[in-house]
PyMOL Python script that loads the backbone (N, CA, C, O; Angstrom):
from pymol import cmd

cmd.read_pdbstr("""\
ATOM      1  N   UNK A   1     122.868  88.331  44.574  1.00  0.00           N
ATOM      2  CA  UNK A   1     121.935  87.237  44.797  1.00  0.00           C
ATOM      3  C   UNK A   1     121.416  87.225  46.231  1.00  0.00           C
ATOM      4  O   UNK A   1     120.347  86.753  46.621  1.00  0.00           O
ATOM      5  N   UNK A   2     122.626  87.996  47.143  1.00  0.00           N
ATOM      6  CA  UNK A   2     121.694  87.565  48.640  1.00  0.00           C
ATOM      7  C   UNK A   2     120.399  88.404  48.958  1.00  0.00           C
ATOM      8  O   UNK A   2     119.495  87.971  49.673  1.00  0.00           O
ATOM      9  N   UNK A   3     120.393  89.892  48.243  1.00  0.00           N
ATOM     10  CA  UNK A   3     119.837  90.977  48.302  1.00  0.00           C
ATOM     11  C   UNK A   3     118.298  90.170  47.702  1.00  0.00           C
ATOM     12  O   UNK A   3     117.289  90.316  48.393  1.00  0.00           O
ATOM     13  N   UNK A   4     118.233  89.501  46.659  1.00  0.00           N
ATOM     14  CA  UNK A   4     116.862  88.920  45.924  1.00  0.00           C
ATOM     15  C   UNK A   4     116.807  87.666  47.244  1.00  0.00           C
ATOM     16  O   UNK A   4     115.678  87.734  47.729  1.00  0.00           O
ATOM     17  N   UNK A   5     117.420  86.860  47.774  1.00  0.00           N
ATOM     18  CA  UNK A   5     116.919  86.199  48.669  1.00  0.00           C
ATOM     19  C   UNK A   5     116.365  86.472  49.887  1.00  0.00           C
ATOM     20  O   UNK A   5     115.515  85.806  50.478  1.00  0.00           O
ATOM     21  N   UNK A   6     116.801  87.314  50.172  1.00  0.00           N
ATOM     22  CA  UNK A   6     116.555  88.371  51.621  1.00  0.00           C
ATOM     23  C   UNK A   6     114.959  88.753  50.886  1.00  0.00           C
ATOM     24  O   UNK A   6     113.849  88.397  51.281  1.00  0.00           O
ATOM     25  N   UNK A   7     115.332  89.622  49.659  1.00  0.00           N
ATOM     26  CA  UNK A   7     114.121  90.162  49.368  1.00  0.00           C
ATOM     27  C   UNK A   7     112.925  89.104  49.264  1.00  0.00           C
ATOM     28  O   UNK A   7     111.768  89.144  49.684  1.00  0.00           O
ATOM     29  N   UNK A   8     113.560  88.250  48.626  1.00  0.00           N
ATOM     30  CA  UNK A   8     111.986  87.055  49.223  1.00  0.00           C
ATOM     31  C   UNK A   8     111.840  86.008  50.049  1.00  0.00           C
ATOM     32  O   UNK A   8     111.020  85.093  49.970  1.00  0.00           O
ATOM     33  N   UNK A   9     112.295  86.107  50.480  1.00  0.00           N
ATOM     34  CA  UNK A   9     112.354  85.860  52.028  1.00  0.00           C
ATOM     35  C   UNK A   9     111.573  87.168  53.228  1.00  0.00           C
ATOM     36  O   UNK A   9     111.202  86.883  54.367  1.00  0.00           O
ATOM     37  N   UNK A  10     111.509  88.117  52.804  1.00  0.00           N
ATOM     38  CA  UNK A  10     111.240  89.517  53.595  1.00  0.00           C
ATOM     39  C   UNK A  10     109.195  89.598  52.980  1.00  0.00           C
ATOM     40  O   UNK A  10     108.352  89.907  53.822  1.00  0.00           O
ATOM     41  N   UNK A  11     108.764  89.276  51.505  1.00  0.00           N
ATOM     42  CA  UNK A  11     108.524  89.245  51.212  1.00  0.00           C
ATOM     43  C   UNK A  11     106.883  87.687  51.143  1.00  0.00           C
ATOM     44  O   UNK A  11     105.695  87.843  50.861  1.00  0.00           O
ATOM     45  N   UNK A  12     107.547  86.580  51.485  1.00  0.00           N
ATOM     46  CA  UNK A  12     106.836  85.932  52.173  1.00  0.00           C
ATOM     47  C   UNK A  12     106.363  85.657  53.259  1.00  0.00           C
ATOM     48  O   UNK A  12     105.256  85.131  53.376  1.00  0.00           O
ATOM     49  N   UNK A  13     107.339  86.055  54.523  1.00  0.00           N
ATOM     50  CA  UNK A  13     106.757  86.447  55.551  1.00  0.00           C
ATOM     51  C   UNK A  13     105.594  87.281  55.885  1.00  0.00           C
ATOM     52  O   UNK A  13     104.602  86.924  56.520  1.00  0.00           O
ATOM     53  N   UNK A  14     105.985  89.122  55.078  1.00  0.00           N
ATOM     54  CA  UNK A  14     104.714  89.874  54.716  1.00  0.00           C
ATOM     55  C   UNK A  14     103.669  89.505  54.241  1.00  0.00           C
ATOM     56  O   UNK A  14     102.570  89.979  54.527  1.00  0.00           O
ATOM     57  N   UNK A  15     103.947  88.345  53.220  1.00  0.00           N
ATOM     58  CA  UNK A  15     102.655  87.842  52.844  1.00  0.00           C
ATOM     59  C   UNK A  15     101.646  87.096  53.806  1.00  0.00           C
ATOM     60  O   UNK A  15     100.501  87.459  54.075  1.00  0.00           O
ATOM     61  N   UNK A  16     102.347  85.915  54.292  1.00  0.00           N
ATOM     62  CA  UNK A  16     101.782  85.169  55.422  1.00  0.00           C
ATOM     63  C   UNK A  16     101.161  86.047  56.777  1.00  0.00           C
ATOM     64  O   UNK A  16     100.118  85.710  57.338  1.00  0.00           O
ATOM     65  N   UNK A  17     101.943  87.164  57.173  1.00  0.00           N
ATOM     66  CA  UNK A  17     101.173  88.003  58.173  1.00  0.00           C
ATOM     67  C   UNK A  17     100.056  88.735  57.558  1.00  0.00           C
ATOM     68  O   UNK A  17      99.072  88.972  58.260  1.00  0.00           O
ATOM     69  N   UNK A  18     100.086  89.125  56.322  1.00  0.00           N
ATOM     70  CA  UNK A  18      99.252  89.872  55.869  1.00  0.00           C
ATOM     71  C   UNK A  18      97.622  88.896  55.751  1.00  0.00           C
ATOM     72  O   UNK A  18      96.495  89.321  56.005  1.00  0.00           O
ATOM     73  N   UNK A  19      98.023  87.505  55.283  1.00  0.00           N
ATOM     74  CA  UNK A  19      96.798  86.855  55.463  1.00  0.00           C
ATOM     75  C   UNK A  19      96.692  86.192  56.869  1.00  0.00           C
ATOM     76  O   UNK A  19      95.494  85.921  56.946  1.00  0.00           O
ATOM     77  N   UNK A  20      97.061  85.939  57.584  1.00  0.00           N
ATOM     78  CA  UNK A  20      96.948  85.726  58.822  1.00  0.00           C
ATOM     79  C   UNK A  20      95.614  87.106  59.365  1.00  0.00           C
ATOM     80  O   UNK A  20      94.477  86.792  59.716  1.00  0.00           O
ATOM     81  N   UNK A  21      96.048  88.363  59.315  1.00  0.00           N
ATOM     82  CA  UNK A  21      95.444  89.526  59.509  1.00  0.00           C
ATOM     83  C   UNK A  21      94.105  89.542  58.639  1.00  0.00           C
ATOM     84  O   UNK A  21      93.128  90.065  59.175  1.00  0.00           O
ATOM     85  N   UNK A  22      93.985  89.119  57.591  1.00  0.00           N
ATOM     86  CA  UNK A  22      92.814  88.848  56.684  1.00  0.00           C
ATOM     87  C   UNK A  22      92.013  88.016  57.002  1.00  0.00           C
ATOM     88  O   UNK A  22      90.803  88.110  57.212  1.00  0.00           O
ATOM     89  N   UNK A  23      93.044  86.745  57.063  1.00  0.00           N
ATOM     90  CA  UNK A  23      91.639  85.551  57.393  1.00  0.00           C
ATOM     91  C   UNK A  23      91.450  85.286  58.669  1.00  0.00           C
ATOM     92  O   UNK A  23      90.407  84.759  59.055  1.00  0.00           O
ATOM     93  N   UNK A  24      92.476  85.631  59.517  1.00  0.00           N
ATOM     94  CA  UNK A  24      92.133  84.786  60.694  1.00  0.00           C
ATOM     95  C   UNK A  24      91.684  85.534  61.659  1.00  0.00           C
ATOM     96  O   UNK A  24      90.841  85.219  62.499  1.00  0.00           O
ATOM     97  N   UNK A  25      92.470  86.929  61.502  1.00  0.00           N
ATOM     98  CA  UNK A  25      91.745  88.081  62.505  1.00  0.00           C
ATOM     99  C   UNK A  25      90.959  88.764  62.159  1.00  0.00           C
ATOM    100  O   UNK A  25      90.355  89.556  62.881  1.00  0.00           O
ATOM    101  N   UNK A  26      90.718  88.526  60.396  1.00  0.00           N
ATOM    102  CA  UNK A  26      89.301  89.918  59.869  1.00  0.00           C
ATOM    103  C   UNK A  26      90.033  91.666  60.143  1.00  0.00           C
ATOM    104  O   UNK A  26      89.328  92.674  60.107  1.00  0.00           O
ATOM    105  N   UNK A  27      91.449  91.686  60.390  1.00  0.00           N
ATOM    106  CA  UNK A  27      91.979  93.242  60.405  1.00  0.00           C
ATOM    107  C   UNK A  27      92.982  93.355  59.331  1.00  0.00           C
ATOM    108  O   UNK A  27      94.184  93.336  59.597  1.00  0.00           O
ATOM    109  N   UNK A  28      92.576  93.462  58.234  1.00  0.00           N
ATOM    110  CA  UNK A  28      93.647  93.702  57.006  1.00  0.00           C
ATOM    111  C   UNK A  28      94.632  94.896  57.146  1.00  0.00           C
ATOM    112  O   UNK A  28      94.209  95.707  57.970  1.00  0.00           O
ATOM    113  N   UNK A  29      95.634  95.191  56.675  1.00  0.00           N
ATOM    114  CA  UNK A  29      96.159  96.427  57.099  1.00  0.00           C
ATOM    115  C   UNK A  29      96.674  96.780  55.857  1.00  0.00           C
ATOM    116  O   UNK A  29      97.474  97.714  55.799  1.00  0.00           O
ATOM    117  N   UNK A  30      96.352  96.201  54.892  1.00  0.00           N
ATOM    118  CA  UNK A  30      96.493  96.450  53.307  1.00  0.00           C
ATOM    119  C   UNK A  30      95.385  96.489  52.085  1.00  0.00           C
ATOM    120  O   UNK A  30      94.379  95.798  52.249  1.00  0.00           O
ATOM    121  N   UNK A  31      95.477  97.060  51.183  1.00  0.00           N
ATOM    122  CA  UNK A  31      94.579  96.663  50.532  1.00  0.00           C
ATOM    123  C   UNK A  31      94.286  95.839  49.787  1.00  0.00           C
ATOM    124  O   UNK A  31      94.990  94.970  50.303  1.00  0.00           O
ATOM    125  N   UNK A  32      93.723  95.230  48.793  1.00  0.00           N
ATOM    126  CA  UNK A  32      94.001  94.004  48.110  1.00  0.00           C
ATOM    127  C   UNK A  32      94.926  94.029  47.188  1.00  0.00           C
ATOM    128  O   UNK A  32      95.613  93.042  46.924  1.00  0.00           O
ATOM    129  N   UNK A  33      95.094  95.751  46.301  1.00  0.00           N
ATOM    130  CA  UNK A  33      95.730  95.789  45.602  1.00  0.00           C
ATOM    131  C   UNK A  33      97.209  95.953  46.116  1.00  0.00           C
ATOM    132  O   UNK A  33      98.064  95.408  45.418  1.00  0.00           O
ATOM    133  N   UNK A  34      97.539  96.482  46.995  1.00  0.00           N
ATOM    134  CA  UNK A  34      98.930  96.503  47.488  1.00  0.00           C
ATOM    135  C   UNK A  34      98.797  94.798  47.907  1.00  0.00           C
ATOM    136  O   UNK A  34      98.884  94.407  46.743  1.00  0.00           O
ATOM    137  N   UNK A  35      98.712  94.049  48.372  1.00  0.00           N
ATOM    138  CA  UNK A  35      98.715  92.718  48.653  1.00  0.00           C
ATOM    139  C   UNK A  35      99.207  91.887  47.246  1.00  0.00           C
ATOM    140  O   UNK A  35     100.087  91.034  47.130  1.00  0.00           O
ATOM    141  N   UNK A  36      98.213  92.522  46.136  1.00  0.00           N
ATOM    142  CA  UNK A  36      98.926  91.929  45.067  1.00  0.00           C
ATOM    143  C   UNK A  36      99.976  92.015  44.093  1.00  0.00           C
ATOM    144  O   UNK A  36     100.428  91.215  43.274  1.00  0.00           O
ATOM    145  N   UNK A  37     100.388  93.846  44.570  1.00  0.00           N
ATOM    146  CA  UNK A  37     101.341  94.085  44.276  1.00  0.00           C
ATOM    147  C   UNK A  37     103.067  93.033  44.921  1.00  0.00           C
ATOM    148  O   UNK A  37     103.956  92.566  44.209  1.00  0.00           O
ATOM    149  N   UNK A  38     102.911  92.988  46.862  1.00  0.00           N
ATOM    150  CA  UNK A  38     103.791  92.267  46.977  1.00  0.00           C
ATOM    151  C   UNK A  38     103.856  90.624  46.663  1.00  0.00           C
ATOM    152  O   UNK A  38     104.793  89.934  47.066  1.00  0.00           O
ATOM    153  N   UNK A  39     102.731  90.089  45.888  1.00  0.00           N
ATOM    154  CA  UNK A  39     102.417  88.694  45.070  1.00  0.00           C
ATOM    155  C   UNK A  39     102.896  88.625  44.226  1.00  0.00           C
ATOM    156  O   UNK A  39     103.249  87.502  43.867  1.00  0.00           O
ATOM    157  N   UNK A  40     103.184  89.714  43.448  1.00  0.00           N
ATOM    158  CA  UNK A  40     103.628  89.871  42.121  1.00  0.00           C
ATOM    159  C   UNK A  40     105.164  90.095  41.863  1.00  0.00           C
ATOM    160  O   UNK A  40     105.831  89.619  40.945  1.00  0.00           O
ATOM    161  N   UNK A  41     105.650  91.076  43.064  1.00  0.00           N
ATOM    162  CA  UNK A  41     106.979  91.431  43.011  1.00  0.00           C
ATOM    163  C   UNK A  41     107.907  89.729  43.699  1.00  0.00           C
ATOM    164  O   UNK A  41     109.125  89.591  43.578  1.00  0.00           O
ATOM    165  N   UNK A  42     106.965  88.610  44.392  1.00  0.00           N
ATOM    166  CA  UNK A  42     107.485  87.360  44.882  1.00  0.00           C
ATOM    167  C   UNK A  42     107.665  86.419  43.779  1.00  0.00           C
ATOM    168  O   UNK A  42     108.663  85.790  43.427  1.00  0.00           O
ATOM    169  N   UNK A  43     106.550  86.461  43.340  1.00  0.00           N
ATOM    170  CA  UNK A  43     106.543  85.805  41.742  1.00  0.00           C
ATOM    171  C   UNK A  43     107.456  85.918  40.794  1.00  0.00           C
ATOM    172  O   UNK A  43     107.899  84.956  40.167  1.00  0.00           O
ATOM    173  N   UNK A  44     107.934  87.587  40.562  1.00  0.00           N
ATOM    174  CA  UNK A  44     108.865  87.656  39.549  1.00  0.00           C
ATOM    175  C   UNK A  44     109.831  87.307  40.399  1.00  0.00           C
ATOM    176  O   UNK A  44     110.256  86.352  39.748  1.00  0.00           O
ATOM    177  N   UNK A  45     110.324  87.329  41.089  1.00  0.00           N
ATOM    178  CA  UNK A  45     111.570  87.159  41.969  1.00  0.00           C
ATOM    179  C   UNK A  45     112.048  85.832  41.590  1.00  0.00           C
ATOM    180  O   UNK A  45     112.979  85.499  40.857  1.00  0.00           O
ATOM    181  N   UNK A  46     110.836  84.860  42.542  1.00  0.00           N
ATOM    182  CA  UNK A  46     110.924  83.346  42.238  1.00  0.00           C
ATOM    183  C   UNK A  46     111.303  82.838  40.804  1.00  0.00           C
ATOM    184  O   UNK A  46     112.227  82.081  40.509  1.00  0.00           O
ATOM    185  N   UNK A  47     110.189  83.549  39.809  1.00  0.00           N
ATOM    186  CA  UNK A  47     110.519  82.978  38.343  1.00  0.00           C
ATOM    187  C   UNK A  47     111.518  83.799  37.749  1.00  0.00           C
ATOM    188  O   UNK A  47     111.514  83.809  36.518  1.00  0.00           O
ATOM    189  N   UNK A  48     112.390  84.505  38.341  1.00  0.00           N
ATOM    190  CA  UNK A  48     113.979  85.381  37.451  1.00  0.00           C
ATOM    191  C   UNK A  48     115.053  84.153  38.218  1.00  0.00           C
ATOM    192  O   UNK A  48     116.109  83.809  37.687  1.00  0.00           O
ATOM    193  N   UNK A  49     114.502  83.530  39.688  1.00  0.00           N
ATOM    194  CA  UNK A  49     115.893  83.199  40.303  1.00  0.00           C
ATOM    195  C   UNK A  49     114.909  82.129  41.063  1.00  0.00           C
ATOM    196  O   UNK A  49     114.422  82.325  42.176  1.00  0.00           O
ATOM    197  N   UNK A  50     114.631  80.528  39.956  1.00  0.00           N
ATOM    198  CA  UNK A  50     114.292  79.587  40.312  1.00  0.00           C
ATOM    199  C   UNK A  50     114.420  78.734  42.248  1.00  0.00           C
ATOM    200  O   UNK A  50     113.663  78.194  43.056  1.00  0.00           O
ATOM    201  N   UNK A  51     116.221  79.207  42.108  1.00  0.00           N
ATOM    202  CA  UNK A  51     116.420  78.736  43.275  1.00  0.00           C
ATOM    203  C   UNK A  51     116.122  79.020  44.720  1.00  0.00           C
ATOM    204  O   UNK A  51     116.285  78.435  45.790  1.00  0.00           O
ATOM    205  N   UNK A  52     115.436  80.570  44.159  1.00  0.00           N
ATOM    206  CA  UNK A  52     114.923  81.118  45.403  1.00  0.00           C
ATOM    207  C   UNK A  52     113.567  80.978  45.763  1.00  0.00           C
ATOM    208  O   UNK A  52     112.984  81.832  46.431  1.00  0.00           O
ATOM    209  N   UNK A  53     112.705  79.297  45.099  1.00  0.00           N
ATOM    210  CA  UNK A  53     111.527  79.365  45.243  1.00  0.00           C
ATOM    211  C   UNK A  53     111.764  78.464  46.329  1.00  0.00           C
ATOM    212  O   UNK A  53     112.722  77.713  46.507  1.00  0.00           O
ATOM    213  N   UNK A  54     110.449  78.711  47.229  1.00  0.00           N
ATOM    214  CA  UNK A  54     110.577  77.375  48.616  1.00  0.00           C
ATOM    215  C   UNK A  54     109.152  76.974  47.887  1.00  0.00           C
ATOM    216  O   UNK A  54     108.469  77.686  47.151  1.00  0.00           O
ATOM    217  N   UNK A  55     108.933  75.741  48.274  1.00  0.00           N
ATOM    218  CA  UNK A  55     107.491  74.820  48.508  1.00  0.00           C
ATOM    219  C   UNK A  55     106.893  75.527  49.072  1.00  0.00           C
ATOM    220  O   UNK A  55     105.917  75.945  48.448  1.00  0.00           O
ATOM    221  N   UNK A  56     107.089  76.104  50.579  1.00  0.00           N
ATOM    222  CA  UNK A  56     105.952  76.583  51.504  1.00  0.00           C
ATOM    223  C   UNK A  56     105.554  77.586  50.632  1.00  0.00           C
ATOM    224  O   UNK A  56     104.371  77.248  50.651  1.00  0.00           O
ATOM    225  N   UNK A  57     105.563  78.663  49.787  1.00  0.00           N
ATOM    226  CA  UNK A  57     106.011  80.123  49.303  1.00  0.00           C
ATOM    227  C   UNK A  57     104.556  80.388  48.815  1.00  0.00           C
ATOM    228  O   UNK A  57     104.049  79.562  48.056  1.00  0.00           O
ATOM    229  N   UNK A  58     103.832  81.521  49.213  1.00  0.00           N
ATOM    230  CA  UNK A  58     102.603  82.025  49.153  1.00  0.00           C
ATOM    231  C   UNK A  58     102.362  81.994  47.464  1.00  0.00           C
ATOM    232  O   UNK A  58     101.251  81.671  47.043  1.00  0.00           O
ATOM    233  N   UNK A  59     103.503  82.359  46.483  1.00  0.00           N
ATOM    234  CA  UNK A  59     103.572  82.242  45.650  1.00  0.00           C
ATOM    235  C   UNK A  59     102.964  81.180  44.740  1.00  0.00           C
ATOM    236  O   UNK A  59     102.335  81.337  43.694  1.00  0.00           O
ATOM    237  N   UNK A  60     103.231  80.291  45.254  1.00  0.00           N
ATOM    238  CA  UNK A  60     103.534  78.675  44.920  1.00  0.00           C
ATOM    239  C   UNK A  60     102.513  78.031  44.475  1.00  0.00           C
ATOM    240  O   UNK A  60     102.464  77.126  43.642  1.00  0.00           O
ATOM    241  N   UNK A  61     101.286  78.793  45.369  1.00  0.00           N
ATOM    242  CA  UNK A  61     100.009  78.009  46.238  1.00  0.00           C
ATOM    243  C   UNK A  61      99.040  78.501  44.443  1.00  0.00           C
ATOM    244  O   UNK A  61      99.092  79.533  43.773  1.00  0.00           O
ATOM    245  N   UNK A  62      98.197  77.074  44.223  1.00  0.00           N
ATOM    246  CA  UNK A  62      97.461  77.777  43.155  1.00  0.00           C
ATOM    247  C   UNK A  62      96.054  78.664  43.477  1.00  0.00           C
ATOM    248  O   UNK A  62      95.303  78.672  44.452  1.00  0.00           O
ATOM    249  N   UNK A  63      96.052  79.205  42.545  1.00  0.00           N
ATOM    250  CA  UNK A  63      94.890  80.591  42.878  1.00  0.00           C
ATOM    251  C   UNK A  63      95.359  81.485  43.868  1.00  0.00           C
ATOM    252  O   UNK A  63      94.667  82.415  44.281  1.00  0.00           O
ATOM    253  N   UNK A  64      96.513  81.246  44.269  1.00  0.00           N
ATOM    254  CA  UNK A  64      96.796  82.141  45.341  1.00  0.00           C
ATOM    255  C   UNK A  64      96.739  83.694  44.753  1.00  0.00           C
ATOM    256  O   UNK A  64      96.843  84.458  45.713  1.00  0.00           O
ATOM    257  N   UNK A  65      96.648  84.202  43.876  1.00  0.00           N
ATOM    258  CA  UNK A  65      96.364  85.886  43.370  1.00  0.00           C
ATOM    259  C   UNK A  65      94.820  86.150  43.214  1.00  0.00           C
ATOM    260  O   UNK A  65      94.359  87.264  42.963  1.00  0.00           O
ATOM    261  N   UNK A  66      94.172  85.168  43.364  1.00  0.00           N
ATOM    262  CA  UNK A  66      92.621  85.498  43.908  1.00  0.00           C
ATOM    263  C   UNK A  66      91.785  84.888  44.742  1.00  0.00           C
ATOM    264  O   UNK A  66      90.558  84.798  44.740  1.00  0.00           O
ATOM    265  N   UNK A  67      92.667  84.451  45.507  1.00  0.00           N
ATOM    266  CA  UNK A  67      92.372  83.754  46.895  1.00  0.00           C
ATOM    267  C   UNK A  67      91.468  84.428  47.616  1.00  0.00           C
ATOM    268  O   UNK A  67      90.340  84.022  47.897  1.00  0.00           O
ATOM    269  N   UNK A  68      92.010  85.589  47.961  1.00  0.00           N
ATOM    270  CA  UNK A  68      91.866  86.888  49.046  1.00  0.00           C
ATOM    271  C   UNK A  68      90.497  87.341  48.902  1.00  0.00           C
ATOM    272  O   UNK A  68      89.551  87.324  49.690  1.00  0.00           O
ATOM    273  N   UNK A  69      90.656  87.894  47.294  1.00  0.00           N
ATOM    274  CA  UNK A  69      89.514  88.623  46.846  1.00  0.00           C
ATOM    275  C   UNK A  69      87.972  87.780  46.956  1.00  0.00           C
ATOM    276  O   UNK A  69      86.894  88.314  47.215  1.00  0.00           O
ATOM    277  N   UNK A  70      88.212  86.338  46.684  1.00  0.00           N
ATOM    278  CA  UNK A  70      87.082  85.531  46.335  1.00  0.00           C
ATOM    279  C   UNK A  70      86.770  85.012  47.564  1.00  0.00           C
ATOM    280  O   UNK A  70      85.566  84.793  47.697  1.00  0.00           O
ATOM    281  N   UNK A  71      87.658  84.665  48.779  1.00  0.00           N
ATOM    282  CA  UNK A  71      86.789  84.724  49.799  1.00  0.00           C
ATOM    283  C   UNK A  71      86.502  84.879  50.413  1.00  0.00           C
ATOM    284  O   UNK A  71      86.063  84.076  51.237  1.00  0.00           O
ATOM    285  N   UNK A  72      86.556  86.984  50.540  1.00  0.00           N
ATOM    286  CA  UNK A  72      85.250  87.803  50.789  1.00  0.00           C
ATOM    287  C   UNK A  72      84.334  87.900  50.528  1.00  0.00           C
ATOM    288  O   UNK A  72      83.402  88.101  51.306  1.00  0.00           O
ATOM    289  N   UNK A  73      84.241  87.758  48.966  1.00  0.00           N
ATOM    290  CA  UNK A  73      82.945  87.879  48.398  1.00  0.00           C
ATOM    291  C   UNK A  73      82.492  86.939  48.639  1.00  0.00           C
ATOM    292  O   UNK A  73      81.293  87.215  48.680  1.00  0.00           O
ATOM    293  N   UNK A  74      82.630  85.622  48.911  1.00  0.00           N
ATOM    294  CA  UNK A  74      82.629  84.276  49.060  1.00  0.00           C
ATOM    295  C   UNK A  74      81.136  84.338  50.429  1.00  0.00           C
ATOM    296  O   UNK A  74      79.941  84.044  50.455  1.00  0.00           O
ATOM    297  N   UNK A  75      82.175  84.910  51.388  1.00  0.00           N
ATOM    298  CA  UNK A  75      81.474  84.954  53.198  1.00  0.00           C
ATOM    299  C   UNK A  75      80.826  86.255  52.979  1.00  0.00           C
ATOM    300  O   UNK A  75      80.642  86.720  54.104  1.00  0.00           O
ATOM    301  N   UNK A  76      80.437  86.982  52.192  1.00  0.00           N
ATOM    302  CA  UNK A  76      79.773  88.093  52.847  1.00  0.00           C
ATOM    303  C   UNK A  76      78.495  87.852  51.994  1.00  0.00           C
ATOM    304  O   UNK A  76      77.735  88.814  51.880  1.00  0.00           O
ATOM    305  N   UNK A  77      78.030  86.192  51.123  1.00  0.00           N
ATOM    306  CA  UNK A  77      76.606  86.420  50.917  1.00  0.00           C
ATOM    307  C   UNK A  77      76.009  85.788  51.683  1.00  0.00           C
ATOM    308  O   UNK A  77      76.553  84.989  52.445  1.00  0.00           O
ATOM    309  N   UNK A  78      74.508  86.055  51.638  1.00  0.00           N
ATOM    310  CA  UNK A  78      73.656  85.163  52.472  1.00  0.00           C
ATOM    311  C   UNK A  78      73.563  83.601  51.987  1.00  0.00           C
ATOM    312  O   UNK A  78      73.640  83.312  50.793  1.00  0.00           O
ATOM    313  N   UNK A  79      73.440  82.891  52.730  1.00  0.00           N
ATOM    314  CA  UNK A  79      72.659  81.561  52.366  1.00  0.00           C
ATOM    315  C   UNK A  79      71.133  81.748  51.909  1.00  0.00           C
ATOM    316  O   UNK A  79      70.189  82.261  52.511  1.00  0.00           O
ATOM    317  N   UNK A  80      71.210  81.183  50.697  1.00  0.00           N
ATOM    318  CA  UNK A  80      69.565  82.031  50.510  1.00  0.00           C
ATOM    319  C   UNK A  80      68.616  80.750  50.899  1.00  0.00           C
ATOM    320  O   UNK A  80      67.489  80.807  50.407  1.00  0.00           O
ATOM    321  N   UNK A  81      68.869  79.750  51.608  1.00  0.00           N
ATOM    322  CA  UNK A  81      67.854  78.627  51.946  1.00  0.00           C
ATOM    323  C   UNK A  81      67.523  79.566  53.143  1.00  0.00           C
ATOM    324  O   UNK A  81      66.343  79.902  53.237  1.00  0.00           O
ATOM    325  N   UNK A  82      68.704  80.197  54.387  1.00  0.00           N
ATOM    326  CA  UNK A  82      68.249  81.326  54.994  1.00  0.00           C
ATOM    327  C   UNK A  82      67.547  82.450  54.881  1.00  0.00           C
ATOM    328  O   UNK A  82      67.157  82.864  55.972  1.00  0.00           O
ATOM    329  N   UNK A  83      67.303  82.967  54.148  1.00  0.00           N
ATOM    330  CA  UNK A  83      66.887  83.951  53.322  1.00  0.00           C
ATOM    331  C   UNK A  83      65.688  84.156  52.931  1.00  0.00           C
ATOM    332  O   UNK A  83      65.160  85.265  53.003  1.00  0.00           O
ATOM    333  N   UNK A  84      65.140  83.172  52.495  1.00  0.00           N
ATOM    334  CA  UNK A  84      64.104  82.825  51.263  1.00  0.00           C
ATOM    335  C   UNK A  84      63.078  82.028  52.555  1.00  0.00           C
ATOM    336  O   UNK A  84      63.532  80.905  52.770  1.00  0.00           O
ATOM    337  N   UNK A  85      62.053  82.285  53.284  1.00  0.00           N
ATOM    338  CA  UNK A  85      60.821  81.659  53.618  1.00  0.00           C
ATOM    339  C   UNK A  85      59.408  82.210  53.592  1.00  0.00           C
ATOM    340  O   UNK A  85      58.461  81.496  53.924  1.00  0.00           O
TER     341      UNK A  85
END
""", "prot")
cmd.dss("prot")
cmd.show_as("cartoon", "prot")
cmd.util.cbc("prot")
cmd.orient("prot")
């Protein structure tokens, strides 16, 4: 059991730096799909071993498995009231 707590515990941290590096600095150092790979391996973790879920837990958060993706695409269109004269 300590080995799965460690592991997510090791596991949310990575997550939180990893979007920190995404959103706040714009320097990803992953791709989306490895990003959702370690989302996925937190998830099962959490839902095999309830007790190892925290509140704060990247996991937790809703939409958090297409968070990332949607808002890039999100910021990289134009405003078309900009756009359009």
């Amino acid at each position: 059991m300590k080995d799965f707590a460690r592991e997510a515990e090791t596991l949310r941290a990575e997550l939180r730096r990893h979007e920190h590096l995404y959103y706040v600095l714009d320097q990803p150092e992953v791709s989306d799909a490895e990003y959702d790979a370690l989302m996925r391996r937190l998830r099962e973790l959490e839902e095999a071993h309830p007790e190892l879920a925290s509140p704060d837990s990247p996991a937790g958060r809703v939409g958090a498995s297409r968070a990332r993706a949607s808002s890039r695409s999100a910021t990289a269109r134009p405003c078309s009231a900009l756009t359009m004269r």
